[in-house]
BADO-183012 format. One record per residue (C-alpha): residue in one letter; x, y, z. Coordinates in nm, 3 decimals, decimal comma, always signed. Layout:
BADO-183012
A_X_Y_Z $
...
***
This chain:
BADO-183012
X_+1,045_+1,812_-2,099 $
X_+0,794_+2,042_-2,220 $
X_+0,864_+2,057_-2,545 $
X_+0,810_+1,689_-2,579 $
X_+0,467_+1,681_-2,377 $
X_+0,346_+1,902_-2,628 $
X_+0,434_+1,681_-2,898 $
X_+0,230_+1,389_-2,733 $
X_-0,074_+1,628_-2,709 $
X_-0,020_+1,669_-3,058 $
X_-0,034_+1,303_-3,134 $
X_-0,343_+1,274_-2,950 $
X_-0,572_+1,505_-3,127 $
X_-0,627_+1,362_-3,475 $
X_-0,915_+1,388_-3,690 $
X_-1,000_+0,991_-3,730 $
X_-0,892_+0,689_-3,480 $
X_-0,615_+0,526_-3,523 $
X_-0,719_+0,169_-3,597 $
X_-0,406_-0,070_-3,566 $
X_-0,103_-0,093_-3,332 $
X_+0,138_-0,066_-3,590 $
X_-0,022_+0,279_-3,662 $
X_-0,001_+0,354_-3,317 $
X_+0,391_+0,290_-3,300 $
X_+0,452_+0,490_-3,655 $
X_+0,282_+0,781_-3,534 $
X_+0,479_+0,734_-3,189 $
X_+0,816_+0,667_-3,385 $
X_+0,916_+1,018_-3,501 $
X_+0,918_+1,097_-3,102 $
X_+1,118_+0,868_-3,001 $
X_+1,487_+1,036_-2,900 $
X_+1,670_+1,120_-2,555 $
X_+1,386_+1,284_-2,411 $
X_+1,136_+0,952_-2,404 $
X_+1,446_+0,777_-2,192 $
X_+1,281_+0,410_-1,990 $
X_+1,175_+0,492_-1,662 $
X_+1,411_+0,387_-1,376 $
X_+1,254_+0,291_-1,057 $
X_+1,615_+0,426_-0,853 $
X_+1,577_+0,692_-0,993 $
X_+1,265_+0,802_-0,831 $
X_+1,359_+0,700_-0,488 $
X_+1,161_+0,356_-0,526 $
X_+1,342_+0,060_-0,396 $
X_+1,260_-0,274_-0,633 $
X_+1,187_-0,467_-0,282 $
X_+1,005_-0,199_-0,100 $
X_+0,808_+0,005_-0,333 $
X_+0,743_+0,335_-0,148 $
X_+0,830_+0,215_+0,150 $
X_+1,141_+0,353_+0,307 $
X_+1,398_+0,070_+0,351 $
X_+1,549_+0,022_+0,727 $
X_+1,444_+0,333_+0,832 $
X_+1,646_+0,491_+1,062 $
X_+1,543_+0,517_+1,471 $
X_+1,774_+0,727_+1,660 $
X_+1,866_+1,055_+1,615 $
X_+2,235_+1,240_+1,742 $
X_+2,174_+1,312_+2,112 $
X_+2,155_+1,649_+2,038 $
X_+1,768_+1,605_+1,902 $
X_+1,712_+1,365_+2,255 $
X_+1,452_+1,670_+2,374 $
X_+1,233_+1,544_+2,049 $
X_+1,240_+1,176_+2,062 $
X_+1,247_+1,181_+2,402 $
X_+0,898_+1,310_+2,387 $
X_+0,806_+1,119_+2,101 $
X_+0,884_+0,833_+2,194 $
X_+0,659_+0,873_+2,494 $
X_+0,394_+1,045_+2,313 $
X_+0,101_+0,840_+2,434 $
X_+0,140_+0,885_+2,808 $
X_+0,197_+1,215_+2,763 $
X_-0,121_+1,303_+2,612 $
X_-0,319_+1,091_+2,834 $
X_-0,157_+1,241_+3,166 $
X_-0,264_+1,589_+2,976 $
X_+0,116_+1,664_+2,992 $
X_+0,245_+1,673_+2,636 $
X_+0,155_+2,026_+2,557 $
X_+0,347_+2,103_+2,905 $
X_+0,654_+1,919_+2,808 $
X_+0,628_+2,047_+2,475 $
X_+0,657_+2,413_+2,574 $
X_+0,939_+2,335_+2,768 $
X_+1,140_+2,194_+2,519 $
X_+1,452_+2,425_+2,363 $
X_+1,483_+2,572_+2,023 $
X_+1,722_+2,317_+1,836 $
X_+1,897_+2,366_+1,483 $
X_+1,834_+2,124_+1,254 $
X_+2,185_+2,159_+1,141 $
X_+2,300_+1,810_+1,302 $
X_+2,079_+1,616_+1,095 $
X_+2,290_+1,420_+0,843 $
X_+2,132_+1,219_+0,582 $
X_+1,823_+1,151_+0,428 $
X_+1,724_+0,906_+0,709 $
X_+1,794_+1,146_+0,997 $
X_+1,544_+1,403_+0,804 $
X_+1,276_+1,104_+0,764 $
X_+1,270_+1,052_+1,126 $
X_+1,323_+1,416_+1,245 $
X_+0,981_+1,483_+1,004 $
X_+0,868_+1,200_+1,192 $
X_+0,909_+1,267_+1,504 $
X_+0,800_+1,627_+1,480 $
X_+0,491_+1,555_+1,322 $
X_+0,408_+1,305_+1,545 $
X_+0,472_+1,559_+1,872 $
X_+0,248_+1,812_+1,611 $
X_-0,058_+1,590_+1,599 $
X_-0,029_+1,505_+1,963 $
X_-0,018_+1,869_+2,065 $
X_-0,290_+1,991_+1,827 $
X_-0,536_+1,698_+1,965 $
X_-0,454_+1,624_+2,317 $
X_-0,780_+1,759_+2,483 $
X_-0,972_+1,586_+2,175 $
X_-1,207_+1,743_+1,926 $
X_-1,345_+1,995_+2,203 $
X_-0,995_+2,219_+2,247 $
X_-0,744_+2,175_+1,973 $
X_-0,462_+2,402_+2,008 $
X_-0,479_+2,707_+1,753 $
X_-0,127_+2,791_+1,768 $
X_+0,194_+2,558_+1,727 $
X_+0,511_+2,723_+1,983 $
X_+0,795_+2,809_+1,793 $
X_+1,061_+2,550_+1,960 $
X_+0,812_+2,301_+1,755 $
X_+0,699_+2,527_+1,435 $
X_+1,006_+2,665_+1,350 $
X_+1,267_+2,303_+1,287 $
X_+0,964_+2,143_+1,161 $
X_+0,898_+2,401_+0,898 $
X_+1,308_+2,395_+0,833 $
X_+1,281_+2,003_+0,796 $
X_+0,977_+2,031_+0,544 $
X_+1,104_+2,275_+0,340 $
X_+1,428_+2,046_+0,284 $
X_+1,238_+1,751_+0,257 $
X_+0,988_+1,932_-0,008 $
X_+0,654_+1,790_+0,237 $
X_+0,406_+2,016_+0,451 $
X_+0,495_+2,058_+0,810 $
X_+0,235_+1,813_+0,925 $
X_+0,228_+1,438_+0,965 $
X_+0,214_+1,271_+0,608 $
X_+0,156_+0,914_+0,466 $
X_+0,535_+0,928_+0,370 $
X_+0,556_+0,960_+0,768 $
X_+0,338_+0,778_+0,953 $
X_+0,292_+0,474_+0,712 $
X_+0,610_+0,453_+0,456 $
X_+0,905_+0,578_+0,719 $
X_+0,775_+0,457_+1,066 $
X_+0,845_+0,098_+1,094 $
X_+1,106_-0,122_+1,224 $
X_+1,174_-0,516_+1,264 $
X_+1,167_-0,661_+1,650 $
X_+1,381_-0,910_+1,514 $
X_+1,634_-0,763_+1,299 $
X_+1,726_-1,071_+1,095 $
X_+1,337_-1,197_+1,051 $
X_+1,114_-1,135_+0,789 $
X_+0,919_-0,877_+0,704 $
X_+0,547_-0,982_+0,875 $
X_+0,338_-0,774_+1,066 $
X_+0,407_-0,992_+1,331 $
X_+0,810_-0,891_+1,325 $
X_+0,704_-0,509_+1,298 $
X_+0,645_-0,235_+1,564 $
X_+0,601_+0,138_+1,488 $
X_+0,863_+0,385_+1,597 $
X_+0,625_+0,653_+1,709 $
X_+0,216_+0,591_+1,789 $
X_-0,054_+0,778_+1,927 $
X_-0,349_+0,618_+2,189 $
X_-0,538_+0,356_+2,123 $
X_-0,309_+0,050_+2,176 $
X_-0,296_-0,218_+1,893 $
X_-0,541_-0,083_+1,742 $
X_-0,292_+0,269_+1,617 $
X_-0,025_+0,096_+1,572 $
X_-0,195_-0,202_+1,403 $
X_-0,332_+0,066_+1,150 $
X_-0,001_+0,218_+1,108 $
X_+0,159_-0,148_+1,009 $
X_-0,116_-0,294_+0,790 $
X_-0,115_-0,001_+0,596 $
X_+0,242_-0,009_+0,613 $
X_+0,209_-0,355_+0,467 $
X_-0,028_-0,277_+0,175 $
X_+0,236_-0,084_+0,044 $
X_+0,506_-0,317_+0,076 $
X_+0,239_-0,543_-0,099 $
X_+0,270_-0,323_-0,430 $
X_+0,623_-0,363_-0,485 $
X_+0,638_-0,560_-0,800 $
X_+0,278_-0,400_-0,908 $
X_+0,532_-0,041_-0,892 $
X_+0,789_-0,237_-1,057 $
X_+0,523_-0,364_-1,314 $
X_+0,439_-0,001_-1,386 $
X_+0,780_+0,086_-1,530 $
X_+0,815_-0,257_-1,721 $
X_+0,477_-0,129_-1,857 $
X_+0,603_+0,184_-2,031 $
X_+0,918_+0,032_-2,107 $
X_+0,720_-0,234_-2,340 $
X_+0,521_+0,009_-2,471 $
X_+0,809_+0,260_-2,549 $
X_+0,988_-0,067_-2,756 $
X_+0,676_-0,219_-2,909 $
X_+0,726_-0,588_-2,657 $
X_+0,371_-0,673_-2,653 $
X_+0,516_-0,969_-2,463 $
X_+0,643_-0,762_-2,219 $
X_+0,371_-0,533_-2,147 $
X_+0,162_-0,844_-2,099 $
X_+0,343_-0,985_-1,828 $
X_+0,383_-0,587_-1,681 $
X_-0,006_-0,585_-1,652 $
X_+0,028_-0,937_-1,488 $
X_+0,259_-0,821_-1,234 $
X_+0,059_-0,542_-1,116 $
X_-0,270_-0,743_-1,123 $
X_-0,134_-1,032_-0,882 $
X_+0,035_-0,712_-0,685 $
X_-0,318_-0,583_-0,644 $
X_-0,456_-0,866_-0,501 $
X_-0,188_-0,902_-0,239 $
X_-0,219_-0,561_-0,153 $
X_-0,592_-0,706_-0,096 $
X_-0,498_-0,990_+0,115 $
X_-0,226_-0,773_+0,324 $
X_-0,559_-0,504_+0,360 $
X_-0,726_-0,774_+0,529 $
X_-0,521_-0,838_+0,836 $
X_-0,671_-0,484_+0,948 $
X_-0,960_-0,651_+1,119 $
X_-0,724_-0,883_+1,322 $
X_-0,530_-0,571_+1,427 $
X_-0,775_-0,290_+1,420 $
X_-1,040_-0,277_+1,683 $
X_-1,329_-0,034_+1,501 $
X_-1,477_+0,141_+1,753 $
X_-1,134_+0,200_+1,928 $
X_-0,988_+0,326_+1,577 $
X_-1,300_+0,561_+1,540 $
X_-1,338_+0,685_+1,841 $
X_-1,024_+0,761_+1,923 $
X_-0,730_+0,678_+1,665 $
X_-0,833_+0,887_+1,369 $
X_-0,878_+1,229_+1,531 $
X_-0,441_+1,192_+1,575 $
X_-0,485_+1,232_+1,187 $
X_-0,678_+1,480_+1,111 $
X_-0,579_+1,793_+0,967 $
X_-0,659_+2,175_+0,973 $
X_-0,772_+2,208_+0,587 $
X_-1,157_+2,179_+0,557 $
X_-1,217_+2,053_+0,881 $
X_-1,475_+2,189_+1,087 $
X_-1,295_+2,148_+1,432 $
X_-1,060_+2,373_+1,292 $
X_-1,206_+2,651_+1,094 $
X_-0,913_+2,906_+1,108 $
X_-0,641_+2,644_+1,083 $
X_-0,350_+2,655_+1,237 $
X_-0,070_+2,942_+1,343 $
X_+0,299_+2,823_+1,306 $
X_+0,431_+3,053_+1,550 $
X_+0,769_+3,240_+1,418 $
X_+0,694_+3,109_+1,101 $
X_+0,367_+3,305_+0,984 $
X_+0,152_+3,532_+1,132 $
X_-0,118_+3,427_+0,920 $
X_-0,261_+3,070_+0,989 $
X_-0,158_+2,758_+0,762 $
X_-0,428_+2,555_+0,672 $
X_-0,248_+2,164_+0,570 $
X_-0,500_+1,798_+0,506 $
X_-0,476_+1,555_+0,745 $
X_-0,281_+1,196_+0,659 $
X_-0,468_+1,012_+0,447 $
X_-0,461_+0,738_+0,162 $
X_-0,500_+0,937_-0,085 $
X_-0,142_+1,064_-0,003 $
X_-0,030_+0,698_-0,109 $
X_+0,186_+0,759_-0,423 $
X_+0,124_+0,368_-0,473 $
X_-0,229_+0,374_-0,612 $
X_-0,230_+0,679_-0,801 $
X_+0,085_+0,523_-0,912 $
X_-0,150_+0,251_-1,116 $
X_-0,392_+0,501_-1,158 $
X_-0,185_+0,745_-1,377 $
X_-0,064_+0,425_-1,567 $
X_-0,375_+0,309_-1,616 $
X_-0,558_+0,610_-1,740 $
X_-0,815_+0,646_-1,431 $
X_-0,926_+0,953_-1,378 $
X_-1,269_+1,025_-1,081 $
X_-1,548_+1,158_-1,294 $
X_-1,639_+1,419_-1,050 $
X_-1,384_+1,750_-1,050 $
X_-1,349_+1,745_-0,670 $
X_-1,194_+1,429_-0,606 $
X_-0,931_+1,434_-0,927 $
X_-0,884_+1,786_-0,792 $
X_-0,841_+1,644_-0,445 $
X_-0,651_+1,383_-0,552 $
X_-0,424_+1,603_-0,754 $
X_-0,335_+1,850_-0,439 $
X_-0,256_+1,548_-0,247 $
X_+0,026_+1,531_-0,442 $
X_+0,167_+1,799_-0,224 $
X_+0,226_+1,586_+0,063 $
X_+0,410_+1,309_-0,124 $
X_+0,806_+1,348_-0,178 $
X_+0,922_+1,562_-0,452 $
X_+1,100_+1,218_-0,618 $
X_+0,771_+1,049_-0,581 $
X_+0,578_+1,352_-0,725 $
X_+0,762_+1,358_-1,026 $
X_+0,706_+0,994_-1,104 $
X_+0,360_+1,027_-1,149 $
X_+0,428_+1,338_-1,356 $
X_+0,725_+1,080_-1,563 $
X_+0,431_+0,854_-1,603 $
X_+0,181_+1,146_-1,740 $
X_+0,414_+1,253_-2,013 $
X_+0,412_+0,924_-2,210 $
X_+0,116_+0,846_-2,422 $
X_-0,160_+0,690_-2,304 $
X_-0,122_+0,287_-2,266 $
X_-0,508_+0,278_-2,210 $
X_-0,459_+0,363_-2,563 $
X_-0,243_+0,186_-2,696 $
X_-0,384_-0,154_-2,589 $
X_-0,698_+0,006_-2,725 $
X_-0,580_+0,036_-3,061 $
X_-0,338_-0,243_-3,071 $
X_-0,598_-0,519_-3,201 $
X_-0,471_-0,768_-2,930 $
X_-0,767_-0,941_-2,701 $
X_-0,499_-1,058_-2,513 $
X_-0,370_-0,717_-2,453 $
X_-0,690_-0,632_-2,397 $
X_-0,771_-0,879_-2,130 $
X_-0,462_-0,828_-1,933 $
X_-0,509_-0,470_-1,865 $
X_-0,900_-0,516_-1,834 $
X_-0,763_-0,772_-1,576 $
X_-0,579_-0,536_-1,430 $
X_-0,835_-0,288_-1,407 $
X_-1,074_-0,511_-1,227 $
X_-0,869_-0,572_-0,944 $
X_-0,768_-0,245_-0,876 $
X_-1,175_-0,201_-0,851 $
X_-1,158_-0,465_-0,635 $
X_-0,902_-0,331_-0,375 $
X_-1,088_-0,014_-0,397 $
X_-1,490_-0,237_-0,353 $
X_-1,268_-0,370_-0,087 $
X_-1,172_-0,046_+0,090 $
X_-1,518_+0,080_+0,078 $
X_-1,607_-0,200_+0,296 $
X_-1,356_-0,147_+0,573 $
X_-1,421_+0,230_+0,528 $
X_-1,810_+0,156_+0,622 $
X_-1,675_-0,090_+0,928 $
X_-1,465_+0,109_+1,066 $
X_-1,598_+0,491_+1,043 $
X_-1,973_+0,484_+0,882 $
X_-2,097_+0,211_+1,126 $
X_-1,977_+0,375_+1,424 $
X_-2,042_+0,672_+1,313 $
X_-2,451_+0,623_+1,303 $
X_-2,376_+0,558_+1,661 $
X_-2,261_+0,886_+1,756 $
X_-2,482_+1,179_+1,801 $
X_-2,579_+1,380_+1,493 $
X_-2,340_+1,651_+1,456 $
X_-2,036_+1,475_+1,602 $
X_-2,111_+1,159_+1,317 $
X_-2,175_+1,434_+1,029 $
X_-1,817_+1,543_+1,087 $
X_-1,610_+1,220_+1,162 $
X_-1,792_+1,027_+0,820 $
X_-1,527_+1,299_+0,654 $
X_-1,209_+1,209_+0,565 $
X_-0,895_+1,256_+0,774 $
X_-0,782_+1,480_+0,466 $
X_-1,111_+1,629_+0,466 $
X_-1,304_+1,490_+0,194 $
X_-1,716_+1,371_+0,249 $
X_-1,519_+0,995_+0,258 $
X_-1,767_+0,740_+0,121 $
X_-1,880_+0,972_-0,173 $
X_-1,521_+1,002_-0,266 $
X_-1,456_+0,699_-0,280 $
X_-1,743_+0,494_-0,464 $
X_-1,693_+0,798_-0,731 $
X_-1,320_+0,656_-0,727 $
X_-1,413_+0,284_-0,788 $
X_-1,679_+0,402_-1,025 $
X_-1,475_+0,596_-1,242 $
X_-1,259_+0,309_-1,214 $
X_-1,495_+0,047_-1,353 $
X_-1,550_+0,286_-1,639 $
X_-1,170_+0,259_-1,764 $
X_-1,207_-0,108_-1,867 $
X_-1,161_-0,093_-2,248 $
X_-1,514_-0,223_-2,428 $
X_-1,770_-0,033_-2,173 $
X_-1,878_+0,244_-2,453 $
X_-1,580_+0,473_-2,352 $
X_-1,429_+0,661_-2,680 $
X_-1,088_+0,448_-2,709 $
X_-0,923_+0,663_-2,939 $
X_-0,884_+0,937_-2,655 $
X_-0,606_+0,982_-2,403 $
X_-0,674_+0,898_-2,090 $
X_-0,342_+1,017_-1,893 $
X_-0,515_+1,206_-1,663 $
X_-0,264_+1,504_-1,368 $
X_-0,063_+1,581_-1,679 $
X_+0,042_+1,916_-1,752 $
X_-0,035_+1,885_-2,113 $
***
């Protein structure tokens, strides 16, 4: 793998732009062999149908593990009756030997991390707990380390694994869903949860249109790629249209004031300076980002394809350690993705406006999902927010993973804007950006 990364770098760094497509694809040809294989979706742990999302997840766990979903099942009383840290202390030490499957470790993960959050944050931002018991640190730290995530409640968890249908043989609406574990706050959590939930399941063929995307470009079918970068445009915009059923579902006020502090982390968060002690798994305290977004393998999915990379350090730096809390299969997509040459490039170079305008097409509505999350973002945290007192508002316009939110993110859609091919940007550069090269 390395040795053909290299090679690419190689091919990038040239003395004079190349100026047709067919130049592009002879200097491409000698690299061409078994290691520049088409990406396979399966392959990857992506389902064609579901994107990200974990298929028919599972819900029940061998009665052994009824002490966990007992409790996280009713995780929301429990924290309001002040009683889950109570019940949580009580609970016995369990091996995580009975867990069978890659299911039963998706909703173990799940359910710990849910009982995790709850325990952390059940007095609210004034008390957090500073140290996690070992009957709860010590299988959730087993679990992670199998699974390859952080022992703390990811996107992979709360969003892509923590769904299931009321009616089993209906469709897949929002309307047919419910959430295996929530938090407080009613509709309005769970609501979050599902929406989000159905954003991803929105960018299914966009995923789909990623692979299709280097596939054309790895056999020269300028036909193909066309119809790749149509795919994930008309993907975008549903994701779009599913993002907007959050304000039927999501009350903002409710979802500020009390949903998001279930997802905050211990990482550069000021409620929790000295993060948090696992106990019997370090002595020394873990620090770990809250769930957020930017854990979504889905965007930076089209992001990687499309050569987007955040102008300012910190967020592609943020970005890239957010990484960590996707799955290993879904981490090394986005690395599959880096080590192919830039398409940004290729369409660049390859002479074709229609080329041109599909992926500039393409590029404009992921702007437009991201204009479009800006606006929710200032809805549903900045606006309430300026309502709260100084100091508590200065903290909650952060991030759930930590980041100052709305900087982050209009430097995201800005850098963004700036990938569309024709805006004064140097064409004849790479612009695979997270690649080891």
């Amino acid at each position: 793998m390395s040795s053909h990364k290299t090679a690419y770098r190689i091919l990038f760094i040239m003395p004079k732009p190349l100026e047709s497509l067919s130049e592009v694809l002879l200097a491409m040809e000698p690299l061409r062999g078994p290691s520049m294989s088409e990406i396979c979706l399966k392959d990857f742990g992506v389902c064609e149908n579901y994107g990200f999302v974990l298929p028919e997840p599972k819900t029940e766990l061998p009665d052994y593990y009824k002490p966990w979903m007992e409790i996280a099942t009713n995780l929301t009383e429990l924290i309001e009756s002040h009683q889950l840290r109570v019940q949580v202390n009580k609970m016995p030490l369990l091996s995580t030997q009975y867990l069978q499957g890659h299911r039963a470790m998706r909703l173990a993960h799940l359910s710990l991390g849910f009982i995790t959050m709850g325990y952390v944050w059940q007095e609210g931002e004034s008390q957090p707990a500073k140290t996690l018991p070992s009957n709860l640190a010590v299988p959730y730290y087993k679990i992670s380390v199998q699974l390859g995530l952080p022992p703390i409640l990811v996107y992979a968890d709360g969003v892509l694994a923590n769904w299931r249908k009321k009616d089993p043989n209906g469709s897949m609406e929002i309307q047919n869903l419910e959430t295996i574990f929530t938090f407080p706050g009613g509709q309005s959590t769970s609501g979050f949860l599902l929406v989000s939930l159905m954003v991803e399941k929105a960018a299914a063929i966009g995923i789909k249109g990623v692979a299709n995307a280097i596939n054309a470009m790895l056999t020269n079918d300028t036909d193909m790629l066309q119809g790749a970068f149509q795919d994930i445009t008309s993907s975008l915009n549903d994701m779009v249209e599913a993002f907007k059923q959050m304000h039927d579902n999501v009350h903002n006020r409710t979802f500020y004031g009390v949903v998001r502090l279930y997802f905050s982390g211990w990482k550069d968060n000021p409620l929790m300076p000295d993060g948090l002690i696992y106990e019997g798994v370090s002595k020394e305290p873990i620090y770990l980002s809250g769930g957020s977004a930017a854990q979504s393998s889905t965007v930076q999915c089209f992001d990687q394809l499309l050569g987007i990379r955040p102008t300012c350090e910190n967020a592609a730096s943020f970005l890239q350690r957010m990484r960590d809390y996707m799955l290993p299969k879904h981490q090394n997509l986005l690395e599959a993705i880096a080590s192919y040459p830039s398409i940004r490039h290729y369409v660049a170079s390859s002479g074709s406006e229609e080329l041109c305008q599909a992926y500039n097409t393409c590029v404009t509505a992921l702007v437009e999902l991201r204009n479009y999350h800006l606006n929710t973002v200032a809805k549903y945290i900045t606006i309430p927010a300026n309502d709260q007192p100084l100091a508590r508002g200065c903290i909650f316009q952060r991030g759930t993973g930590g980041t100052p939110l709305m900087s982050f993110l209009k430097n995201v859609r800005d850098s963004t804007r700036k990938a569309i091919i024709g805006r004064g940007v140097d064409e004849t550069q790479s612009f695979a950006w997270y690649s080891t090269l």
